[in-house]
C-alpha positions as CSV (number, residue, x, y, z in Angstrom):
1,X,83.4,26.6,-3.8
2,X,81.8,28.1,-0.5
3,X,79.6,29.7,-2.6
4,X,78.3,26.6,-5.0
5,X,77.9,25.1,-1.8
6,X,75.7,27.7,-0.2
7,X,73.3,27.8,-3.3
8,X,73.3,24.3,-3.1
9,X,71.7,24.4,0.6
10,X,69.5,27.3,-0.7
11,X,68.0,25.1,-3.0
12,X,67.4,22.3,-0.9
13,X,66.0,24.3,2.1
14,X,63.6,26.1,-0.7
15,X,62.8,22.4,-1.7
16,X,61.9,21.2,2.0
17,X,60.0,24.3,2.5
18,X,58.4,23.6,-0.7
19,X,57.6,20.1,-0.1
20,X,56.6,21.2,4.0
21,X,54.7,23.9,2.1
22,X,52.4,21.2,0.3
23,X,52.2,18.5,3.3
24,X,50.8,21.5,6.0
25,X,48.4,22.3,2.7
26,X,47.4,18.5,2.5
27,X,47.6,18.3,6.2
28,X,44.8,20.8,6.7
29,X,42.7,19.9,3.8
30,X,42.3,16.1,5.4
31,X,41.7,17.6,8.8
32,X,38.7,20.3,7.4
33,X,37.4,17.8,5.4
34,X,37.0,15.1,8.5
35,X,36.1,18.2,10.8
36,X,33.0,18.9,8.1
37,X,32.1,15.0,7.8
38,X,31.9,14.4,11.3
39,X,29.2,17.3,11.7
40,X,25.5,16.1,10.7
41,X,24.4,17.2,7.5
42,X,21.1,19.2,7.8
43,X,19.1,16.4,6.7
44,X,20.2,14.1,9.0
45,X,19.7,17.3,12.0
46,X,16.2,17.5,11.0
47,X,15.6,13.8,10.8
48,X,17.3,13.7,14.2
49,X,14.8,16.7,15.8
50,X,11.7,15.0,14.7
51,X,13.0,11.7,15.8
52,X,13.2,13.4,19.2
53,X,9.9,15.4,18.6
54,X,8.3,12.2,18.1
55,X,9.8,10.8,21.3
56,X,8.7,13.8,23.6
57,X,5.2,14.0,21.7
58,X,4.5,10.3,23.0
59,X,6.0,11.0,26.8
60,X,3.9,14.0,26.5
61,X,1.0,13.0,25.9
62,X,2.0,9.4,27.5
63,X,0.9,7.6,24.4
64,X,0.1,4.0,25.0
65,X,-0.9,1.4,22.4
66,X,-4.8,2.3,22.4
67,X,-3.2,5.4,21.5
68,X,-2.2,4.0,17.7
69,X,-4.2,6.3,15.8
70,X,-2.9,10.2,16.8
71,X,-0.3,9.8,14.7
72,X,-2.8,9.3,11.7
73,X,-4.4,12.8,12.8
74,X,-1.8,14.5,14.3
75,X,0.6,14.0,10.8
76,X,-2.0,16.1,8.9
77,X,-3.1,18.7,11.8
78,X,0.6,19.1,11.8
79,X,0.9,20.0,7.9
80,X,-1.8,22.3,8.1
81,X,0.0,24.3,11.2
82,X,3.3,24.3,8.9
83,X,1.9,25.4,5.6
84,X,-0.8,28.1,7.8
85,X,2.7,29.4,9.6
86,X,4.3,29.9,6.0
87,X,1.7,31.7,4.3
88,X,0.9,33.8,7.2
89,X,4.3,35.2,7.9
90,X,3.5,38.9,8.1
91,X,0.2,38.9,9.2
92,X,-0.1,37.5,12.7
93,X,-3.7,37.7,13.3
94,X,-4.7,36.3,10.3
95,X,-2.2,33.2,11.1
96,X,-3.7,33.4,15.0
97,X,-7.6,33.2,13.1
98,X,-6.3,30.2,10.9
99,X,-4.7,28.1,14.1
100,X,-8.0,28.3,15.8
101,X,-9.6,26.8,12.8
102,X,-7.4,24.3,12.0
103,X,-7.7,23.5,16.0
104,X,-11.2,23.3,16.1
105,X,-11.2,20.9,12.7
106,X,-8.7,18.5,14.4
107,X,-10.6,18.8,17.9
108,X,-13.1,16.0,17.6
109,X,-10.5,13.8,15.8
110,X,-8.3,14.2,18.7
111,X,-10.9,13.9,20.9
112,X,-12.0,10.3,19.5
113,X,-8.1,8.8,19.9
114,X,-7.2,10.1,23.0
115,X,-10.6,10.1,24.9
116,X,-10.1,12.9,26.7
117,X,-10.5,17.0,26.7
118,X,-7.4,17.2,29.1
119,X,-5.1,15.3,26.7
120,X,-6.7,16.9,23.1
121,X,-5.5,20.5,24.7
122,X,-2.1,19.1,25.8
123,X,-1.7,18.2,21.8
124,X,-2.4,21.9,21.5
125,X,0.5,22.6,24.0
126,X,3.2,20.0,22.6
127,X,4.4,22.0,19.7
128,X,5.2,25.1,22.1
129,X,6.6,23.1,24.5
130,X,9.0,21.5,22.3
131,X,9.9,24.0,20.7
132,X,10.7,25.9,23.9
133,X,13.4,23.2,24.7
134,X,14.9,22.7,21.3
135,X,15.4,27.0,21.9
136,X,16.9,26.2,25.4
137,X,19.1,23.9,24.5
138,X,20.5,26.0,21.2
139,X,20.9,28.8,23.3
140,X,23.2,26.8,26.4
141,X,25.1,25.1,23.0
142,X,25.8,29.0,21.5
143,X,26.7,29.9,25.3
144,X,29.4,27.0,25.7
145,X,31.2,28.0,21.9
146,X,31.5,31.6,23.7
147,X,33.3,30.1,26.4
């Protein structure tokens, strides 16, 4: 009889690991699943960047109301930039030559919305110094996960 009863418990304990088995599986699948929702999809990370780019572009260049057009020549200057930066990705001089031109086009434009030289060549400048804090800040986020 000891020995019905002892395969008796060994099949229940093998049927509560089983079941504990599944639960832990389940448990962990829910958890990875809300763990991978709650993170931004890239979509929403790039539509979050230029929603800040857009901010610090009008601190930048302090931006007022009068201001209403740059955003009507900045949207295709910055195009241009993007699709000059893609073609050009092994030839930097050629992508330095095609900058300047596209600069020089967008100049005058520039020139007529914001009124002045000083705030055309800061429009020059806000792409680098964006940039240069988006890097900044990625590189104090990748130094806190190594803590």
């Amino acid at each position: 009889m000891d020995s019905g009863r002892n395969e008796l418990t060994i099949m229940k304990n093998k049927h509560i690991y089983s079941i504990l088995h599944y639960l832990l599986i389940a448990l962990f699948l829910l958890l990875s699943d809300q763990v991978i929702s709650q993170q931004p999809k890239k979509g929403e990370r790039l539509a979050q960047l230029q929603g800040l780019k857009i901010d610090f572009i009008n601190r930048y260049l302090q931006l007022t109301p009068a201001d209403s057009g740059f955003w009507r020549v900045y949207t295709p200057y910055n195009f241009e930039l993007r699709e000059a930066k893609i073609k050009s990705t092994d030839d930097i001089i050629g992508l330095e030559e095609q900058v300047l031109a596209i600069r020089k086009k967008y100049q005058p434009e520039f020139r007529k919305v914001l009124g002045s030289e000083e705030r055309v060549q800061k429009v020059f400048t806000v792409d680098r110094e964006f940039n240069k804090l988006v890097r900044e800040e990625m590189q104090k986020r990748a130094g806190r996960m190594r803590q």
